[in-house]
Residue, then its C-alpha position, 0 to 999 in steps of 0.5 A: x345578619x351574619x358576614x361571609x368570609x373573605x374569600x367568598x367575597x363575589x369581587x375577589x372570587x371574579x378577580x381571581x378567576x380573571x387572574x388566572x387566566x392571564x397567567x395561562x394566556x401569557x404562558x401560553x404566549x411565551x411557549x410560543x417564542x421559546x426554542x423547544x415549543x412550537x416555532x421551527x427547529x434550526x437544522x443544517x442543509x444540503x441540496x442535491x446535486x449531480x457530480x462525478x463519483x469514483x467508485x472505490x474498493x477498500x481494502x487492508x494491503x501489506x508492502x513488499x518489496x519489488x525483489x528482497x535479496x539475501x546477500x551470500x558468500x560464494x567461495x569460502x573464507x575469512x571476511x576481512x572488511x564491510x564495506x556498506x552502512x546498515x540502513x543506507x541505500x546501495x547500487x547495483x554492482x556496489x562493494x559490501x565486503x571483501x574476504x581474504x583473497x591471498x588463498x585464490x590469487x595462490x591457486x590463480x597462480x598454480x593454474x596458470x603455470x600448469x597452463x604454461x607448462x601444458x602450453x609448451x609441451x603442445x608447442x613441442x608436439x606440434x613442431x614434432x608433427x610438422x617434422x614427421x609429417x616432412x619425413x614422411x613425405x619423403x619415405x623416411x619414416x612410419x606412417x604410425x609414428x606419424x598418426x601417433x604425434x598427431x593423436x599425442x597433439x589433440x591431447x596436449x591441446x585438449x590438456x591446454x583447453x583444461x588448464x585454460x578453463x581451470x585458470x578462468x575458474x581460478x579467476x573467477x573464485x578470486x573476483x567472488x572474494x569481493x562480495x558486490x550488491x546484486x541490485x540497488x535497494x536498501x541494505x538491512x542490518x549486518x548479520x555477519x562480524x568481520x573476522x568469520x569464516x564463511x562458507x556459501x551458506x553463510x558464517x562457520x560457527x560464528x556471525x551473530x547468531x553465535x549470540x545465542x549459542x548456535x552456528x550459523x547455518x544460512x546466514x547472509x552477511x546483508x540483506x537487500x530490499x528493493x523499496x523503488x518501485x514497491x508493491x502492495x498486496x491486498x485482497x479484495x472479495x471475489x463480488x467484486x473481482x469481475x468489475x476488476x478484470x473486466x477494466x483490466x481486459x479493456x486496457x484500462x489502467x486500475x490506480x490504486x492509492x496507499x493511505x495510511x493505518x488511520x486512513x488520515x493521510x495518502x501515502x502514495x499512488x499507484x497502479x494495479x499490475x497483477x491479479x492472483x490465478x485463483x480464489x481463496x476457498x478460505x476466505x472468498x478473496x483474490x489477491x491483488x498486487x499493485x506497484x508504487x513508485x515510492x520516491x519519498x519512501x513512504x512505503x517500507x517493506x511489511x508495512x500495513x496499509x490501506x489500499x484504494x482500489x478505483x474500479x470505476x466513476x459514475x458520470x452525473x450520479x446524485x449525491x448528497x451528504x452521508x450525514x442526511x442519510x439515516x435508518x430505521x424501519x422505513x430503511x434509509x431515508x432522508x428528511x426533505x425541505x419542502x418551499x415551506x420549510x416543512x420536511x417530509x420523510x422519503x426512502x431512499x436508495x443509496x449506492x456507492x460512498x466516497x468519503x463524506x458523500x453517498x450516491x442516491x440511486x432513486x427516491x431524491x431529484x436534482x436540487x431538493x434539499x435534504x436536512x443534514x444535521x438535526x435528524x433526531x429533533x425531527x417528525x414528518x411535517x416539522x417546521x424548520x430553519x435553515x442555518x449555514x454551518x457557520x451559523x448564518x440563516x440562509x434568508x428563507x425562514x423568519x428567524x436570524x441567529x445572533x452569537x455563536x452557533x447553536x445559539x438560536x434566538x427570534 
């Protein structure tokens, strides 16, 4: 009779039948304890809760000074000496430069004389009058004579009163030689070298536009920015101007706060002071000007800013973390963490955004948990764990995390 091979055998054919299935139960044991198969998946948390909401309107703004002043001569002459530092603050009534005053204290000089002259020759009329006036009492003298002395006095006075206001003038055109800050501020780079003729438009032939090989026409020897207070102006859409004016019809006072290019750090705060008369056809905007008082100078003139205009803030909203807050075909909905740690997808509605958190108008309730990290792993009915950001399980699911975040073990 002949043998059968040996894998025909009926006892090795049965072990290997019971073989296989043990590696297919323990397979399907071990999928069980691997992160990725059917135990929970690790997401963060965060429940819904009731606060105060600001309600902001955001947008791009430019400094300007409170007043900007050009710094002209007012009388003609040669500047003698500067007296600022470029870049520093000035006062009020401060001393920048000086032109020769010797051409004006001559002039002074010549119209106080001929108002000395003219004074005496009024004197001398006056003292005729008085004697005519005597005679005439007496019928010793012309009654024409008389009315003549007192038309030649109201001229000689009328010839003082010129000489006076031409002394004043003079007076005048020599204070002007000496060049004073009109207000407090920050005075900008020197446009004029000592040693120029100026006129009232500015340096004759010179200044340092004669660099490049033009006179000057309109050159001011310093200009001056009030930076204490300063302004910001931004524009907002016209949507959202009523919600604007209405605060402002009720007294309210609008804050405003001045962040910086990358909206990492505030700059400082102030408030709305005035709203433009009309709407941009162009763009759809009105301006806005808001006034800082800039004590530590973080505002300079030209300076680009992001300005924060707060409108309002909404008593009791719910709010939760931007991040719970996804899209998709459904609109926006968050995933909610239901007493069994199974999440269920609901539509939401938002409303205003302040930073990291969003405002739901309707689709949550007050204390539900949403899962605000770990969005993309999830589907409608998905098992979870929740774990605190700093990697600590919060006592309601089976699992614990031991090491570092993310490493997820049973």
């Amino acid at each position: 009779m002949p043998s059968q091979p040996p894998h025909s055998s009926p006892s090795r054919l049965t072990a290997l039948i019971f073989l296989a299935g043990f590696i297919s139960v323990a397979h399907a044991k071990g999928g069980d304890s691997r992160q990725g198969g059917n135990g929970p998946t690790p997401v963060a948390a965060a429940i819904v809760q009731q606060q105060s909401m600001p309600v902001w309107i955001e947008a791009q703004g430019t400094a300007i000074p409170q007043r900007y002043v050009s710094v002209m001569p007012r009388v003609a002459g040669l500047l003698t000496s500067i007296n600022f530092k470029e870049g520093q603050a000035v006062k009020a009534g401060q001393l920048l430069a000086t032109l020769d005053a010797e051409p004006y204290r001559i002039l002074l000089a010549q119209a106080e004389a001929q108002m000395l002259r003219d004074r005496a020759t009024l004197e001398g009329g006056k003292s005729d009058l008085q004697r005519y006036e005597t005679l005439l009492t007496q019928d010793s003298i012309a009654a024409q004579q008389v009315t003549d002395q007192r038309f030649l006095v109201a001229q000689l006075t009328g010839t003082v009163a010129t000489d006076k206001a031409a002394t004043d003038n003079a007076q005048l055109q020599l204070a002007y030689t000496r060049i004073t800050a009109p207000i407090s501020g920050i005075a900008g780079l020197r446009q004029v070298d000592t040693g120029n003729m100026l006129g009232t438009t500015g340096a004759i032939g010179g200044g340092n536009s004669a660099l490049s090989g033009t006179a000057a026409t309109a050159t001011p020897i310093v200009s001056i920015a009030q930076v204490q207070p300063v302004n910001v102006l931004f524009a907002i859409p016209q949507n959202q101007l009523p919600a604007v004016l209405t605060r402002l019809h009720s007294g309210a006072t609008l804050s405003v706060q001045a962040w910086d290019q990358r909206r990492a750090n505030v700059l400082d705060t102030g408030h709305v002071i005035a709203v433009d008369n009309q709407i941009n056809s162009a763009t759809g905007t009105v301006m806005i000007k808001a006034q800082f008082a800039n004590s530590r100078l973080s505002l300079f003139p030209n300076q680009f800013v992001n300005a924060k205009l707060l409108v309002d803030t909404l008593k009791g909203a719910l709010t939760i973390p931007t991040a719970a807050i996804a899209t998709g075909a459904p609109g926006s909905y968050v995933y909610v963490i239901n007493s069994n740690n199974k999440v269920m997808l609901r539509t939401v509605t938002t409303g205003v955004t302040d930073k990291d958190t969003t405002t739901i108008t309707a689709g949550l309730k007050l204390g539900e948990r949403v899962v605000t990290d770990g969005l993309d792993k999830l589907r409608e009915g998905s098992l979870v764990q929740i774990v605190t950001p700093a990697g600590k399980p919060d006592g309601k699911s089976g699992r614990k995390n031991e090491g570092k975040s993310g490493e997820w073990k049973k």
